[in-house]
DOMIGU-879836 format. One record per residue (C-alpha): x, y, z; residue number from 0. Coordinates in nm, 3 decimals, decimal comma. Layout:
<sites>
@east->X&north->Y&up->Z&n->NUM
...
</sites>
This chain:
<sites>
@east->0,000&north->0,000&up->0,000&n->0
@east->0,146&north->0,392&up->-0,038&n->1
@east->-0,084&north->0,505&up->0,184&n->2
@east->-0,165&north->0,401&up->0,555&n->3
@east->-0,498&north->0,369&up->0,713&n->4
@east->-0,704&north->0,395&up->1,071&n->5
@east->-0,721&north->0,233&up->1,413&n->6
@east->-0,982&north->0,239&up->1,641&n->7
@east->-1,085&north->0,027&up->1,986&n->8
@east->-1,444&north->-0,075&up->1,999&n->9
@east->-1,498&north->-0,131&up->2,359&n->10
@east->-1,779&north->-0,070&up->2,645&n->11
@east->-1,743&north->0,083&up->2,972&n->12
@east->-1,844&north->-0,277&up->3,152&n->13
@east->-1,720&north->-0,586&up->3,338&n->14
@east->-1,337&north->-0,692&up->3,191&n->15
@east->-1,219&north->-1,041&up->3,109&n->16
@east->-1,330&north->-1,160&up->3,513&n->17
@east->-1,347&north->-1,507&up->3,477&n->18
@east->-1,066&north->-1,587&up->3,238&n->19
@east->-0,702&north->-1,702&up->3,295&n->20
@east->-0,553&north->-1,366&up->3,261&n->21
@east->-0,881&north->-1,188&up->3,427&n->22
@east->-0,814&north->-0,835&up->3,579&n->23
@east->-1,091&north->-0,850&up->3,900&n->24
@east->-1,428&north->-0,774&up->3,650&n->25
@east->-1,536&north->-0,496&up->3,884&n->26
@east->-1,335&north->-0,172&up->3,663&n->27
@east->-1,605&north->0,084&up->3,753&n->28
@east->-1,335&north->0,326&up->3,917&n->29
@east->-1,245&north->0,364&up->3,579&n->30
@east->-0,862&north->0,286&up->3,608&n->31
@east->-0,846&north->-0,002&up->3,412&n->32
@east->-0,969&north->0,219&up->3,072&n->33
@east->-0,712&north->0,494&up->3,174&n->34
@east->-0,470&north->0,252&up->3,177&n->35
@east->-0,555&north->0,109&up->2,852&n->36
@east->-0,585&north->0,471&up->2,694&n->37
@east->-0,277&north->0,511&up->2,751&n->38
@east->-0,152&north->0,213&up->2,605&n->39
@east->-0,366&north->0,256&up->2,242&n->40
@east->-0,205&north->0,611&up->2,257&n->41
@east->0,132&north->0,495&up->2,299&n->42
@east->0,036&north->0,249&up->1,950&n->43
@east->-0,113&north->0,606&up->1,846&n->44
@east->-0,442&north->0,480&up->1,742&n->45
@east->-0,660&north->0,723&up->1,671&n->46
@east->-0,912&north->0,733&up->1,912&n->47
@east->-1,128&north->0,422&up->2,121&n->48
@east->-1,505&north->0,431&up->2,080&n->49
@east->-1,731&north->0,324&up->2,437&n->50
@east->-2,050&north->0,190&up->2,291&n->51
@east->-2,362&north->0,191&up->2,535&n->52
@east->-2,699&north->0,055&up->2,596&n->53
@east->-2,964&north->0,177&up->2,832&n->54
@east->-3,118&north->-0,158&up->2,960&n->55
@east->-3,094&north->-0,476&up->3,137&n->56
@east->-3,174&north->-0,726&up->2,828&n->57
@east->-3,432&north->-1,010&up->2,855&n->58
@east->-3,409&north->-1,045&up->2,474&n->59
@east->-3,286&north->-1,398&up->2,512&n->60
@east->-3,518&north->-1,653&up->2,694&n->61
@east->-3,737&north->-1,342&up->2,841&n->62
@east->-3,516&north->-1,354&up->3,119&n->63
@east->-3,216&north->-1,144&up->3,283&n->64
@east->-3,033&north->-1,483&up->3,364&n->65
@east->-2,797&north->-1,503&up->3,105&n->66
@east->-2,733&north->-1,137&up->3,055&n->67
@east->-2,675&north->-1,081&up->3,448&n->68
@east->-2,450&north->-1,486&up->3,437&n->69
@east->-2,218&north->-1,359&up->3,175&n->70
@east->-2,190&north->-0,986&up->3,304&n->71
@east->-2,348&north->-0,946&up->2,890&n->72
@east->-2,458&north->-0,598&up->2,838&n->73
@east->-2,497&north->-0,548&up->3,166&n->74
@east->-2,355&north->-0,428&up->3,424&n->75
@east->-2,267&north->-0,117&up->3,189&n->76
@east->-2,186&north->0,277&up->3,325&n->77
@east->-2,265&north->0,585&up->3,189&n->78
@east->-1,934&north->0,647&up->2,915&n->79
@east->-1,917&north->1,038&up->2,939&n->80
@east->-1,763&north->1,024&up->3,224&n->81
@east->-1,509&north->0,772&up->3,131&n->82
@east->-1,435&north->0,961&up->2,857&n->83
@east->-1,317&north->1,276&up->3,086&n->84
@east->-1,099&north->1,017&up->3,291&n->85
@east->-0,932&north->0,910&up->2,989&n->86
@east->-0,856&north->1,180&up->2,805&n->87
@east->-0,774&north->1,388&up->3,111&n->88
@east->-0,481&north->1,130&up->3,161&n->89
@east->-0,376&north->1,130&up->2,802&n->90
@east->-0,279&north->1,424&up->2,531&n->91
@east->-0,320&north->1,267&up->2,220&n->92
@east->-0,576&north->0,965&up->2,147&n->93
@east->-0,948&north->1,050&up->2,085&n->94
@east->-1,255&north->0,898&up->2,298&n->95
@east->-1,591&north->0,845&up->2,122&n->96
@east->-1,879&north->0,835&up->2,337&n->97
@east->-2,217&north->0,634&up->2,214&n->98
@east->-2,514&north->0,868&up->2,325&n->99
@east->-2,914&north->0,798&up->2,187&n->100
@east->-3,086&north->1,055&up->2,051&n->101
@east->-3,406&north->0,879&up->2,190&n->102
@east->-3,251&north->0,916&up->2,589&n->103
@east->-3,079&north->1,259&up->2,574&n->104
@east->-3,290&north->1,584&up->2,547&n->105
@east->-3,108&north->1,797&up->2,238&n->106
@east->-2,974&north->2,063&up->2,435&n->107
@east->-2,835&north->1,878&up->2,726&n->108
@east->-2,650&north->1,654&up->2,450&n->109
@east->-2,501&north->1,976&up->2,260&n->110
@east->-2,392&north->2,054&up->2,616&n->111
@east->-2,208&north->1,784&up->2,788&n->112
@east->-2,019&north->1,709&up->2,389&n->113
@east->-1,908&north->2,093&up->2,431&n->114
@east->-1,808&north->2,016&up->2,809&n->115
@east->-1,640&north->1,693&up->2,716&n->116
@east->-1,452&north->1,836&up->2,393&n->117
@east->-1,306&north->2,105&up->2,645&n->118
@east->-1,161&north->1,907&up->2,872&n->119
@east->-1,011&north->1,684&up->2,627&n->120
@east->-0,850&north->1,975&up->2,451&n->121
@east->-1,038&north->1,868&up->2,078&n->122
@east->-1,031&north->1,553&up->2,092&n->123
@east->-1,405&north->1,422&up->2,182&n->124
@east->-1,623&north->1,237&up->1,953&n->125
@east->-1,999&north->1,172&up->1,948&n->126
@east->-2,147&north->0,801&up->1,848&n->127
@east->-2,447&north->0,870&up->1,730&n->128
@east->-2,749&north->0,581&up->1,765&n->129
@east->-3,122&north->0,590&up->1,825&n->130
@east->-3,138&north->0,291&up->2,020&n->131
@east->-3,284&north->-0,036&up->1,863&n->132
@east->-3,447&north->-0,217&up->2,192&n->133
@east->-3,771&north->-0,175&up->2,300&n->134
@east->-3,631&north->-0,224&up->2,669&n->135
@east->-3,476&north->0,058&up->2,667&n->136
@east->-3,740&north->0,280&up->2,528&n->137
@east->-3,940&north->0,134&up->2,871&n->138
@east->-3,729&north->0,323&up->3,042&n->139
@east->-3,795&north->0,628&up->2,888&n->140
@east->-4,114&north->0,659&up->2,918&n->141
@east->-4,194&north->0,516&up->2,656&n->142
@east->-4,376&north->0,134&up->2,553&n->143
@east->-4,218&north->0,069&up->2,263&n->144
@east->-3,967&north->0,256&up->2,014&n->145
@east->-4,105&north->0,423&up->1,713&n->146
@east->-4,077&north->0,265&up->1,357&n->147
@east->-3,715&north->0,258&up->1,272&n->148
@east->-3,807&north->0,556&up->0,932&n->149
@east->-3,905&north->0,741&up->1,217&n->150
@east->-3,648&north->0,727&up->1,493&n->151
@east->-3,417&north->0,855&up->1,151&n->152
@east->-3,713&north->1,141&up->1,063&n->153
@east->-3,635&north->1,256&up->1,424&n->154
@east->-3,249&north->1,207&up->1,429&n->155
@east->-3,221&north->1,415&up->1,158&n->156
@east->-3,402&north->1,654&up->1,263&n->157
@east->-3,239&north->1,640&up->1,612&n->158
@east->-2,910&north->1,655&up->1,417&n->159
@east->-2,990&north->2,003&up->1,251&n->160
@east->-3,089&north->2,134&up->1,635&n->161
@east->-2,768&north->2,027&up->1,797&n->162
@east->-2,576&north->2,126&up->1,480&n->163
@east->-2,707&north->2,510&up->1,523&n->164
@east->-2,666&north->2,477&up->1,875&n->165
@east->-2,281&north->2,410&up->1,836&n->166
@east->-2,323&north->2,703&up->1,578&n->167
@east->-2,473&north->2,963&up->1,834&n->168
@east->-2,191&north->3,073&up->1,969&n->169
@east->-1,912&north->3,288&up->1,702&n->170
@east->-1,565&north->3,078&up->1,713&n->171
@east->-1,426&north->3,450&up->1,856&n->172
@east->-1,714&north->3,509&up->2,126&n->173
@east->-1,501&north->3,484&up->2,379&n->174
@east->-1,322&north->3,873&up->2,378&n->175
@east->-1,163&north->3,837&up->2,803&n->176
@east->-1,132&north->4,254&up->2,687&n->177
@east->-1,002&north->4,335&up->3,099&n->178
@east->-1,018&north->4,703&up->2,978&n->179
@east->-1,400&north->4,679&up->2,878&n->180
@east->-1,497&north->4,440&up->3,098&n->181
@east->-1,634&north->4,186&up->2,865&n->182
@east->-1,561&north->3,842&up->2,928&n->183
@east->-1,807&north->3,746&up->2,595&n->184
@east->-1,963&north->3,953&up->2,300&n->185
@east->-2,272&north->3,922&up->2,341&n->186
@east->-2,342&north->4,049&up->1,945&n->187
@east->-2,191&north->3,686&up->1,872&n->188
@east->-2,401&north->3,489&up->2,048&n->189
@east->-2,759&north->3,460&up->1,910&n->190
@east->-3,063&north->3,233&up->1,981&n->191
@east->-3,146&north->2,961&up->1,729&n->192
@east->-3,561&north->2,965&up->1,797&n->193
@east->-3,565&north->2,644&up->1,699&n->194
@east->-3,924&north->2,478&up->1,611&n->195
@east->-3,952&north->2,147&up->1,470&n->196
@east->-4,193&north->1,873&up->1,387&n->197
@east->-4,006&north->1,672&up->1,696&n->198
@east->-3,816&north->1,892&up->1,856&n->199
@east->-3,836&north->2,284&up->2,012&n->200
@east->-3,528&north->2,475&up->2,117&n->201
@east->-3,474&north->2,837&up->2,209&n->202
@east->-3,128&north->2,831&up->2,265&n->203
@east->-2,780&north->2,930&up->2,242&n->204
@east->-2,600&north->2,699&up->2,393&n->205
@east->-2,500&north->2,824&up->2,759&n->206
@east->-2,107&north->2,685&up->2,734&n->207
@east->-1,828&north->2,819&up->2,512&n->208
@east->-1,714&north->2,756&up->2,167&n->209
@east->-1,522&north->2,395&up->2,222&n->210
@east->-1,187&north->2,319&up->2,015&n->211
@east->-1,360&north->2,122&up->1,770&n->212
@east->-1,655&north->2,336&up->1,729&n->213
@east->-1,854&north->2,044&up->1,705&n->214
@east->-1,773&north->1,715&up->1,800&n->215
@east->-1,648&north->1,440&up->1,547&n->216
@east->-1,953&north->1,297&up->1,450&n->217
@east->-1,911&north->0,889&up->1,435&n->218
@east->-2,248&north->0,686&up->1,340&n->219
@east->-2,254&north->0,286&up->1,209&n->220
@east->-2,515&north->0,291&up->0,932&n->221
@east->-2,656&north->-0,055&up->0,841&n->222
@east->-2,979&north->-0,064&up->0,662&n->223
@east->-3,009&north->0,161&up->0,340&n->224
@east->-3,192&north->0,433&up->0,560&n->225
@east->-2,923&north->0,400&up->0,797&n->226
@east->-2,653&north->0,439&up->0,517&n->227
@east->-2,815&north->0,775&up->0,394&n->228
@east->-2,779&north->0,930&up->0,763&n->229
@east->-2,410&north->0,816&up->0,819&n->230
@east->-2,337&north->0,947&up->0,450&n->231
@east->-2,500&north->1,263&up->0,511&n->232
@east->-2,342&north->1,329&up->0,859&n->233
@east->-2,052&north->1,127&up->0,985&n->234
@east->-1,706&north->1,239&up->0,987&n->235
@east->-1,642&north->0,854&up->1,061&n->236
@east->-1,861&north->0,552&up->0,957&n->237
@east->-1,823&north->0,191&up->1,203&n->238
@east->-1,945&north->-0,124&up->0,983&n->239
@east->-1,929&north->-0,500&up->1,034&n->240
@east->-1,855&north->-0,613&up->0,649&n->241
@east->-1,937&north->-0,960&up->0,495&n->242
@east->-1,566&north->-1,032&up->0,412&n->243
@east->-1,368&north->-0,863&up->0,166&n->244
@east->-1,631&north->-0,817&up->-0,073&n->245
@east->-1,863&north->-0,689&up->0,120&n->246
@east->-1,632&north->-0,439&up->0,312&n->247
@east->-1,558&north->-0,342&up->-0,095&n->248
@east->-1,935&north->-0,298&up->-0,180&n->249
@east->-2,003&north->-0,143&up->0,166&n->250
@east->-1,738&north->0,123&up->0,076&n->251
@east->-1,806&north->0,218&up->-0,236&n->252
@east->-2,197&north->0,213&up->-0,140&n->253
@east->-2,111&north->0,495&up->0,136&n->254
@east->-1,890&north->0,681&up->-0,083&n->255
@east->-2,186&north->0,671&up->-0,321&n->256
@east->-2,435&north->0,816&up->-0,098&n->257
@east->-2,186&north->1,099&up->0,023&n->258
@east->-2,174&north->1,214&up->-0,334&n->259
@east->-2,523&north->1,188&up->-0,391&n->260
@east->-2,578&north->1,414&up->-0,048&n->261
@east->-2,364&north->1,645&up->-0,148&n->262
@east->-2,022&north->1,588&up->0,027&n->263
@east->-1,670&north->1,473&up->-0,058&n->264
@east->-1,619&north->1,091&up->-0,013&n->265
@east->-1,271&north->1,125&up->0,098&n->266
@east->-1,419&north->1,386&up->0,390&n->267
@east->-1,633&north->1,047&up->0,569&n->268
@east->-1,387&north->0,753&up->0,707&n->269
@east->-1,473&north->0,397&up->0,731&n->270
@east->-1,357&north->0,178&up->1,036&n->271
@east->-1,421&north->-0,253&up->0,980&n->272
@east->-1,466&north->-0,370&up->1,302&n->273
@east->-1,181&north->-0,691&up->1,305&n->274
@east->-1,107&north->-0,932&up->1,567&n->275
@east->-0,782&north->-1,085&up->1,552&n->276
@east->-0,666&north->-1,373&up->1,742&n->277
@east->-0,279&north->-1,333&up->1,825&n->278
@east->-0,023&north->-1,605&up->1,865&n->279
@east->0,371&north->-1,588&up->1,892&n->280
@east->0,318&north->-1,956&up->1,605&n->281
@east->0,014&north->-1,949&up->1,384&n->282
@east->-0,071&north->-2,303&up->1,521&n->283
@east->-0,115&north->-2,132&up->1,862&n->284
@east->-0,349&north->-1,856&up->1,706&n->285
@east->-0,548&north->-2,128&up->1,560&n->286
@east->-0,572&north->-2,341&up->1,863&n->287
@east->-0,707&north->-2,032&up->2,096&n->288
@east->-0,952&north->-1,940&up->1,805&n->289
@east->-1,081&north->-2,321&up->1,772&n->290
@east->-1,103&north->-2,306&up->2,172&n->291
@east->-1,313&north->-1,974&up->2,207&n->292
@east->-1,572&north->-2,085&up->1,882&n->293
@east->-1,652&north->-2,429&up->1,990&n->294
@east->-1,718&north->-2,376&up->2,340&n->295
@east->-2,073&north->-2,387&up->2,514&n->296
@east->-1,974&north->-2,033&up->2,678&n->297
@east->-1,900&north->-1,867&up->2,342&n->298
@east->-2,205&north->-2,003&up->2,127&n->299
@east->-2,484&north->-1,884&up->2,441&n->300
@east->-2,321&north->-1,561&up->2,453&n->301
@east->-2,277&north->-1,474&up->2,103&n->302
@east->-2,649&north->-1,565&up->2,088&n->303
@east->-2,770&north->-1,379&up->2,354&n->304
@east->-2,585&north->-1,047&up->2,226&n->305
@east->-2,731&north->-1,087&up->1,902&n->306
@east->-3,095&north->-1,096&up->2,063&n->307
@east->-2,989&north->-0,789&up->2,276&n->308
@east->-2,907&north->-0,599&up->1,955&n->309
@east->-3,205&north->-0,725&up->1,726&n->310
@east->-3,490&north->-0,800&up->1,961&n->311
@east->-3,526&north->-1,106&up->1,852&n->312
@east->-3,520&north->-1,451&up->2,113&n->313
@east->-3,258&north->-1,678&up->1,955&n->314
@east->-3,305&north->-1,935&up->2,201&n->315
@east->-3,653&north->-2,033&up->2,037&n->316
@east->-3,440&north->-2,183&up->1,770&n->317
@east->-3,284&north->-2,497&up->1,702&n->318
@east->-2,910&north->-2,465&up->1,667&n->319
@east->-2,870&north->-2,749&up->1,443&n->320
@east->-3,162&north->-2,568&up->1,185&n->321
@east->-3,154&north->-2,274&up->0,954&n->322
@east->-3,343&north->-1,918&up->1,058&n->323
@east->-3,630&north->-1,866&up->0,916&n->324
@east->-3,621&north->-1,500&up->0,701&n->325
@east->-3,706&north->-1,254&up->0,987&n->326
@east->-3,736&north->-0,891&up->1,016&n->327
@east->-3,702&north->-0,654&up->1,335&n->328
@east->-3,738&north->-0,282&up->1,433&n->329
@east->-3,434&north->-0,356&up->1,651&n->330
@east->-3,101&north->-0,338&up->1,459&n->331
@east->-3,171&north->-0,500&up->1,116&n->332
@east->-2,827&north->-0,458&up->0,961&n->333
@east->-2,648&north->-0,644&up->1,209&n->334
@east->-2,931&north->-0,927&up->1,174&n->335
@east->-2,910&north->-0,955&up->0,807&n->336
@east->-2,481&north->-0,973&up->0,834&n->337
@east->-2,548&north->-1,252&up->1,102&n->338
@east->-2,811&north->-1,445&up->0,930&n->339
@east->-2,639&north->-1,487&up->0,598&n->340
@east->-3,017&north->-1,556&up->0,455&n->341
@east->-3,084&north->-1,816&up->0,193&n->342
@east->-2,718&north->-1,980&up->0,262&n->343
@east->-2,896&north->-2,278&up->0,419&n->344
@east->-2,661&north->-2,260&up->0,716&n->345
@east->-2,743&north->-2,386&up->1,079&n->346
@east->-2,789&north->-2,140&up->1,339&n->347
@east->-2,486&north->-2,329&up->1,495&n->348
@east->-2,252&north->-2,266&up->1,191&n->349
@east->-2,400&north->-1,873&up->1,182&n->350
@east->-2,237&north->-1,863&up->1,528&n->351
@east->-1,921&north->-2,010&up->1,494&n->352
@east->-1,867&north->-1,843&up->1,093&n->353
@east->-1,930&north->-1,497&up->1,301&n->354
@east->-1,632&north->-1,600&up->1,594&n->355
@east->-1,631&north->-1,252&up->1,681&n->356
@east->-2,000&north->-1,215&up->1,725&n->357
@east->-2,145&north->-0,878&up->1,534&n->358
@east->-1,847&north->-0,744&up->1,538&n->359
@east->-1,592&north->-0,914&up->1,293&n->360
@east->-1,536&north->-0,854&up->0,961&n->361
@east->-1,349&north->-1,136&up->0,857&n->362
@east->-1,103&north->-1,397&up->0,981&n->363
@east->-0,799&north->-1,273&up->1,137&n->364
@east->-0,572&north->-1,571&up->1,308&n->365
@east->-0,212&north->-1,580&up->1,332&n->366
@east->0,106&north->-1,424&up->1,437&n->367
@east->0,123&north->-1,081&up->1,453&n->368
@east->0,351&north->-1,073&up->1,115&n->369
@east->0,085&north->-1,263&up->0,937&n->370
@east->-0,225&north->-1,055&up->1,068&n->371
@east->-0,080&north->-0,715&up->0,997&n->372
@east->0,023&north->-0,876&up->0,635&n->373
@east->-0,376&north->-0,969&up->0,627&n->374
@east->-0,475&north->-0,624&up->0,703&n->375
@east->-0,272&north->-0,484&up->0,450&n->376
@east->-0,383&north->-0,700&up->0,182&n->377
@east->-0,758&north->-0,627&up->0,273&n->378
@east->-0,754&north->-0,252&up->0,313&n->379
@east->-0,583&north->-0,220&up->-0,004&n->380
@east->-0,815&north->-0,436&up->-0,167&n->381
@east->-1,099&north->-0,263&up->-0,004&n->382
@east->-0,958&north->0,082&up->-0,059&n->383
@east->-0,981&north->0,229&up->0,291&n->384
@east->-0,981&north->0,341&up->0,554&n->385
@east->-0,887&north->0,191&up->0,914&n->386
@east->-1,032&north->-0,107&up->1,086&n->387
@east->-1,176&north->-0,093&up->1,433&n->388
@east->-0,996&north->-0,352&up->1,684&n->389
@east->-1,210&north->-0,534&up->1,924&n->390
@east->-1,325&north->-0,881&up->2,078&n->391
@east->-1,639&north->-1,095&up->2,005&n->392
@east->-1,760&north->-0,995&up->2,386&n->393
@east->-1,631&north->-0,634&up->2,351&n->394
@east->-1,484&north->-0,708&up->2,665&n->395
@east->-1,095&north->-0,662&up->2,741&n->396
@east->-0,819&north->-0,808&up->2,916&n->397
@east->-0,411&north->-0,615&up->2,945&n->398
@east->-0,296&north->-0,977&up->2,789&n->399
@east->-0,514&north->-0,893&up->2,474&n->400
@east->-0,446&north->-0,549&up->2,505&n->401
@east->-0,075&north->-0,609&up->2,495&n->402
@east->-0,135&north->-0,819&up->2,217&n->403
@east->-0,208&north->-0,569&up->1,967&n->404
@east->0,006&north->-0,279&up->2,101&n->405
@east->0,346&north->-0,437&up->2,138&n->406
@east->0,257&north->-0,743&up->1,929&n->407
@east->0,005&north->-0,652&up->1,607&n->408
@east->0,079&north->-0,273&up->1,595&n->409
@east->0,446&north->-0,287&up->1,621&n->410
@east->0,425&north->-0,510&up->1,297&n->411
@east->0,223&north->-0,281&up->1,119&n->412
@east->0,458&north->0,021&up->1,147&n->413
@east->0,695&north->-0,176&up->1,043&n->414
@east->0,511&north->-0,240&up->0,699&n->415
@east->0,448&north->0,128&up->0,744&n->416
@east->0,087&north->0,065&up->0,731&n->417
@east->0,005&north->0,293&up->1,024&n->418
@east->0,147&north->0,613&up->1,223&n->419
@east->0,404&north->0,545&up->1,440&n->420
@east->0,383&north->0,919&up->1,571&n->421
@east->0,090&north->1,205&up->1,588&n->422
@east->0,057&north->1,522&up->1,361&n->423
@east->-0,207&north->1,633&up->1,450&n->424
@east->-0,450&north->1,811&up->1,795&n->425
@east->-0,784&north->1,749&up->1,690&n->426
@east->-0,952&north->1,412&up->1,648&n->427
@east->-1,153&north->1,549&up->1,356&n->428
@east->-0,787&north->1,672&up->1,202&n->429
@east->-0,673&north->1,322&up->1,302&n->430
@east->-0,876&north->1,125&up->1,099&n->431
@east->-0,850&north->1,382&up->0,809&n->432
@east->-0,478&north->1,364&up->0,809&n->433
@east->-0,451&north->1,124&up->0,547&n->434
</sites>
């Protein structure tokens, strides 16, 4: 390749690996554990770590809490925002990407805390926007269901153009400190936006200062073709789960499509493939761990119950040994279709072991660290850009994996020269634009 691409960490702000071999205690809520592993991505100068979220307790799979609450599964999870002030408080150059729902935050209060959080990480704050997919979490909301999906993206766009004048309320030069006049703001550069929409209603301006960024980077993972017009339309950075090569390919150039049509440069939106690579100092070793995490009992109930958490649908009404039937859901329907592979005739069994890293694996990655970054090469080349987006099947972490990929699977990358070895840039938004 002559040019290098992206890294990003998928991860959530919830129990580590607690009841492995190399386990690190499972109770992390002090945060230390993710400032310690900020600072580890930073010093392998990824580009920034993304906390996802939910808002519920799941009883997707089996109507029950048991095997959410057995496996620590999407639950026990913390609020990320203020994760994301402990770790970029302790670091100076990696971004943090915060998941926030435009169904559980009120407009203003969201424009707010991204402009507090951008502050205090000095530019380098990112917003993951979702509209939540699960019923359960709408019931705690308020409301008894979630609207139709075309609607929750009718009223994130519109929330979208509220927050978006919101950051805009403020002049980047509003802040004057004039000590001989006395005036700590103009107050000619600060204006009221008076907004009044079919969803929304907003007097504003914004009551905090103009942040480094001026907006947030805007991050959103756009599955169904609805999904793919907002992420085109908005994101500075796009996370996807692609069907192997070819669909990473057609993914791609189906995003870069949609920018054009909406009006924007392709080059301006970047694409992270969510990969999860199993490391070994042999490739027989790799193998061996990979073959032990897909086959056991463990791995199979827990991919399956994540997958219900996501889509709303109970996959423990099916037999494993059968196909799916075709099936459709107001929860997340991209991530249902990539799982369910429909019309291949496979098992529900095989759907679970072919997707070893869950919903969020692009395609197989097992090896040495030599032989994985050689992988990544060849793909993102092939595909044409732009980073991949590092995680595990669980999305939870251990240091021993951690270490893996910064002084194992990074290490080997620079060396190809397939990713920075340094930082250029302040911002995250001028981070991902760098090249």
């Amino acid at each position: 390749m002559t040019t290098q691409f992206h890294l990003g960490w998928f991860m959530g702000f919830s129990p580590d690996e607690w009841n492995e071999p190399f386990a690190n205690g499972g109770a992390p809520w002090d945060g230390g554990f993710y400032v310690e592993m900020a600072k580890a991505l930073e010093r392998a100068c990824f580009d920034f770590m993304m906390v996802e979220d939910t808002l519920m307790v799941s009883e997707a799979y089996g109507h029950s809490r048991e095997v959410y609450l057995k496996h620590a599964l999407m639950a026990p999870k913390h609020d990320p925002a203020p994760l994301a002030a402990l770790m970029t408080a302790a670091t100076r150059h990696i971004g943090v990407v915060t998941t926030m729902s435009t169904m559980a935050y009120p407009p203003f209060m969201l424009a707010r805390l991204c402009s507090t959080l951008d502050h205090i990480s000095g530019g380098r704050f990112g917003w993951n926007i979702v509209t939540t997919g699960e019923n359960a979490s709408a019931q705690n909301f308020g409301m008894d269901e979630l609207p139709p999906r075309e609607i929750r993206y009718d009223m994130a766009e519109e929330y979208l153009d509220l927050v978006r004048q919101l950051f805009g309320s403020w002049d980047k030069d509003a802040v004057v400190m004039d000590r001989e006049t006395g005036y700590y703001a103009d107050h000619g550069k600060v204006r009221t936006i008076d907004f009044n929409g079919k969803y929304f209603k907003c007097r504003g301006p914004l009551n905090t200062a103009p942040s480094p960024q001026g907006r947030p980077a805007f991050f959103q993972a756009g599955g169904s073709p609805r999904g793919k017009d907002f992420a085109a339309k908005h994101a500075d950075a796009i996370v996807a789960v692609g069907n192997g090569v070819a669909g990473m390919k057609k993914y791609r150039e189906d995003i870069r499509s949609r920018a054009v049509k909406a009006g924007r440069d392709p080059d301006a939106i970047k694409i992270f493939f969510c990969i999860t690579p199993t490391l070994g100092e042999t490739e027989e070793e790799a193998k061996a761990k990979h073959a032990r995490m897909i086959n056991s009992d463990r791995f199979i109930e827990q991919s399956l119950a994540f997958i219900a958490g996501v889509t709303d649908i109970d996959f423990s009404a099916f037999n494993l040994d059968e196909p799916l039937p075709h099936m459709t859901t107001n929860g997340e329907q991209g991530s249902l279709d990539k799982f369910a592979q429909w019309g291949s005739g496979k098992t529900l069994r095989q759907l679970v072991i072919e997707a070893s890293g869950g919903l969020v694996s692009s395609f197989e990655l097992v090896g040495t660290p030599d032989q994985v970054a050689t992988k990544m090469g060849e793909v993102m080349e092939e595909v044409g850009g732009d980073g991949f987006l590092i995680t595990s099947p669980s999305l939870r972490m251990s240091r021993r994996y951690i270490i893996e990929v910064t002084d194992g699977l990074v290490p080997a990358l620079q060396r190809k020269g397939l990713v920075r070895s340094a930082y250029a840039t302040s911002t995250l938004r001028e981070t991902l634009a760098e090249f």
